[in-house]
N, C-alpha and C positions, 0 to 999 in steps of 0.2 A: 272434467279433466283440464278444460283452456284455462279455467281459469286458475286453478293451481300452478300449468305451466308460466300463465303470467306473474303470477308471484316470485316462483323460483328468478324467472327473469331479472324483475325488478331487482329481487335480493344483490343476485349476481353485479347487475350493474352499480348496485351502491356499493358493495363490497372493492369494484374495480374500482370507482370514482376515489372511497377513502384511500387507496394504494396510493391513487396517481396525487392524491395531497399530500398524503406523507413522503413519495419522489420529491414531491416539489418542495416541503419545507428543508430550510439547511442545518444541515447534523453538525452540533456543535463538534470543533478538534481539539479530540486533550480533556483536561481538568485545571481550574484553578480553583486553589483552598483558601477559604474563610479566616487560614491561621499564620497566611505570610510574614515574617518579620525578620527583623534584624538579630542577631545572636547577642549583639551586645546593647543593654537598654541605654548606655549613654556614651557616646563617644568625645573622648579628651582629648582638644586639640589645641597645640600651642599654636597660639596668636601668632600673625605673622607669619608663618613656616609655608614650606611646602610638608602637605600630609594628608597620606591616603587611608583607608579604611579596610582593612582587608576584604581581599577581590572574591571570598567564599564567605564572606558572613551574612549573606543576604539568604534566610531558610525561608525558601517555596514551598516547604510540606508539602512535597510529591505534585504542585503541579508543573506541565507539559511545558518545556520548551517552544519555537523561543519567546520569550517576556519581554515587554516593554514597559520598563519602571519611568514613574516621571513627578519630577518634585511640584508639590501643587502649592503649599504655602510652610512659611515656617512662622514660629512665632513667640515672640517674648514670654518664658515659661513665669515669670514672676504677676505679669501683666495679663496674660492671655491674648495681647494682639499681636494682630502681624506684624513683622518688621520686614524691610525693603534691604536691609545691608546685606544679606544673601547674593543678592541679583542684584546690586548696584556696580556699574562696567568700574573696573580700574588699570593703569597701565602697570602690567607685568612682567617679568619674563617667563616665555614658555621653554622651552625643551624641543629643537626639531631632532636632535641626535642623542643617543647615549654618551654621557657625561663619566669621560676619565680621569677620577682625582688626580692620577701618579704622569700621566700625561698631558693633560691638558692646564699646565699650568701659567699660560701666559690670554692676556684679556685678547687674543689676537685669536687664540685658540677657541676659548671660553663663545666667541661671539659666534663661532662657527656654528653653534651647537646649539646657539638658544635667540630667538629675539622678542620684541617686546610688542605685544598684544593686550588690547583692551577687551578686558573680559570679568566675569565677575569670581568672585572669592570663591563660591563651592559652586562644581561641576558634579552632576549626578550621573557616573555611565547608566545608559538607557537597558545595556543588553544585561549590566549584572547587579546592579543598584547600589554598586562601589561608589563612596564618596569622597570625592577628590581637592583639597583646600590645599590654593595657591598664596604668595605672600601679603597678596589683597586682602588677604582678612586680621590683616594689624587693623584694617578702618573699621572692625564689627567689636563694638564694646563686648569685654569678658561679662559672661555671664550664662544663662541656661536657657538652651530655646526646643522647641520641640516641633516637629514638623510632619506635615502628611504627604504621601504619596499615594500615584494609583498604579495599578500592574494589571497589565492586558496581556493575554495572549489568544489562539483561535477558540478559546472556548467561552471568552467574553472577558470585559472589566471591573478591576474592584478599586474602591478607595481605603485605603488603610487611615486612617486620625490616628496621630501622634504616637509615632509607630516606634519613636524613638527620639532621645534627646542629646542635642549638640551643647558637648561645656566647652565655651571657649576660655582658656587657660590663659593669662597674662604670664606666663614665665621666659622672659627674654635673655636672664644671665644664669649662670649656675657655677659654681664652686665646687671646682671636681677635685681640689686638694689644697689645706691651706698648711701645706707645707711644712716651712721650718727655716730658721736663723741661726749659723755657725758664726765662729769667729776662728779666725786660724789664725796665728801666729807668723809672720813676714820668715819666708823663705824657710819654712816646716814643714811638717805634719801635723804637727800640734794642736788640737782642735777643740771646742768644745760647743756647749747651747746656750742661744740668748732667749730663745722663744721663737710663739708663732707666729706670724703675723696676720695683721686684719686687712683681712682685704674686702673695698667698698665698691660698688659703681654708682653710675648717675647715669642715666638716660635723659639726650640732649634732647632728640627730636626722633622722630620717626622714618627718618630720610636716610639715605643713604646706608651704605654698611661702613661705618670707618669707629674705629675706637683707639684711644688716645690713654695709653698706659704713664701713670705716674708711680716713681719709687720715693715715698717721703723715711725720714725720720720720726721720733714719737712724736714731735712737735706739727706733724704735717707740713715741714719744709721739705721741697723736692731735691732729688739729688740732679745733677746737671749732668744728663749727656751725653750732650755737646763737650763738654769738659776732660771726661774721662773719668767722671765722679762712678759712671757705671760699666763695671767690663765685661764684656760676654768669656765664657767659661768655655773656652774651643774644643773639651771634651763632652761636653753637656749640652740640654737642647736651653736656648732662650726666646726670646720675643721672634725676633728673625726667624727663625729656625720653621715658624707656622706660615709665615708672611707667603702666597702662592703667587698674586697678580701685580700684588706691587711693592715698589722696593721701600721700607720704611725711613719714614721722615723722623729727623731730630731737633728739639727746640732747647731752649735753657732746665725745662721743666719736665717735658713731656717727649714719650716716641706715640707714633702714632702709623698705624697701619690700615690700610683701605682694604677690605678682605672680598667684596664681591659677592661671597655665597654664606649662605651659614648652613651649619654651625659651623663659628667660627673659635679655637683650630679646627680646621678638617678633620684629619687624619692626626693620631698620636702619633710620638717621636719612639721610635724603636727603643723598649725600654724604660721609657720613661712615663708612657702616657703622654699626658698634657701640660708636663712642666716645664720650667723656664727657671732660669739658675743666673746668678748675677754674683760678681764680685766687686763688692766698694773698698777699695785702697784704705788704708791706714791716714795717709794723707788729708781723707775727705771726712772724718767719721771720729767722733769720741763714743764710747762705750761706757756705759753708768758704772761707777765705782762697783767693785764686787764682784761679778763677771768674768773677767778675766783672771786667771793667777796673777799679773802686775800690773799695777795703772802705766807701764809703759805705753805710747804711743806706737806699737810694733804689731797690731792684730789688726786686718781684716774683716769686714765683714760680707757674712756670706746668705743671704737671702735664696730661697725657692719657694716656688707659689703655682697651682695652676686653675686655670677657670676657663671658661667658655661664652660668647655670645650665641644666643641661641634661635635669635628675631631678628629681621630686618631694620636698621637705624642709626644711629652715631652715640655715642656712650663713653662717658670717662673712665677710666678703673682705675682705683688707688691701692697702692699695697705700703701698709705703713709698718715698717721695723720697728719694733719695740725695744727700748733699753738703749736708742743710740739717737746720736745729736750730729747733726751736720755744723759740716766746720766753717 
């Protein structure tokens, strides 16, 4: 019988000892899944901009709060290497407050709310894996990159490869309406169409936010002004009409507004959208035979046009009337 009893013993105490191992190993918290990813497989961002990623597109397939996502490399999708424009520091503005378009219109206000930090173009929040691109990333060539992350939580960590791909999009202007050209007749109603006009830009440099609106004839001679060659329509929205932080400057040729933020117009003009309406005198302006009922010297011309900057930088915009000659 002893030695039976020492058996059971023995047993008993192996049975305790594997207990007091499994006490002591640590039980994973949670679950993390094999199938983490982004909802969306490629995210379009325009250059330059601030833009974020929406704050729920990041699917954890069921695993356990809370996550730590963290960007590990990105890389040239054409090439397969990595590139550094990511994470390269640049000077910014960030955001300390919420940002009033209809209130905060003066650069006094403006400054209250934001200042300027060296930091690099995309931020990846840790806790949701929203990705956050500030105007620093005018300096990352458009193109397709593709990047990995890894995501930890208490039940351990995974690395996801190329979990999803960033296109960055050169789209800096846009032409949200190319309007149309009246001629009205001096002191009428009288009215009729000359066409539409084309409207151009140029992009000078990548600095600053100011853009420099010219109004030519077919010819690409500018109208002046300074002159009175262009009148703003006091019923209608014009160039001014957008202008928030600073008051617009006039040359022989050109107006020019420093806008601060983009997109630049902010906000549309009640009614209007984003257009802008000008009246050239009889005065300053021939209109091509045909056109008008009389080659009298008695008609007006009347331009609307509306477009947008959409990137951080300096840029010319032309809008040229068709069918008419500056005088």
């Amino acid at each position: 019988m002893i030695p039976n009893i020492k058996l059971r013993h023995f047993a008993l105490l192996c049975i305790a000892g594997s207990v007091a191992f499994e006490a002591c190993k640590k039980i994973p918290v949670g679950y993390i899944s094999d199938q983490i990813r982004y909802v969306s497989d490629t995210f379009r961002v325009p250059r330059g901009t601030n833009y974020s990623t929406d704050p729920k597109g990041f699917e954890l397939d069921g695993s356990s709060y809370p996550i730590s996502v963290k960007l590990l490399e990105v890389r040239d999708l054409t090439s397969s290497k990595p590139t550094s424009y990511f994470s390269e520091n640049h000077d910014v503005y960030v955001w300390t407050a919420l940002f009033d378009p209809n209130a905060d219109t003066t650069v006094e206000l403006l400054n209250k709310k934001r200042k300027k930090q060296s930091m690099p173009p995309l931020q990846l929040i840790e806790k949701s894996g929203q990705l956050m691109f500030n105007e620093g990333s005018i300096n990352i060539p458009p193109g397709n990159y593709s990047f990995d992350v890894s995501v930890s939580n208490g039940s351990g960590q995974k690395t996801f490869k190329d979990i999803s791909v960033i296109q960055i999009q050169d789209i800096p202007f846009k032409i949200e309406s190319s309007g149309g050209t009246a001629w009205f007749q001096n002191n009428t109603t009288t009215s009729g169409d000359i066409g539409t006009p084309t409207i151009t830009y140029k992009k000078i440099s990548n600095d600053g936010y100011q853009v420099r609106l010219k109004i030519t004839d077919k010819n690409n001679k500018p109208f002046n002004p300074k002159a009175g060659e262009l009148i703003k329509r006091g019923d209608r929205p014009f160039f001014e009409t957008y202008a928030r932080f600073h008051p617009v400057q006039y040359t022989d040729t050109t107006m020019i507004c420093d806008f601060e933020l983009t997109p630049f117009p902010m906000l549309e003009a009640p009614g209007y959208g984003y257009l802008m309406y000008y009246r050239i005198p009889s005065d300053f302006v021939n209109i091509d035979p045909g056109v008008t009922p009389t080659p009298a010297n008695i008609y007006s011309v009347n331009p609307r046009f509306a477009f947008r900057i959409l990137q951080t930088g300096t840029y010319e915009v032309t809008i040229k009337v068709p069918k008419v000659t500056r005088k």
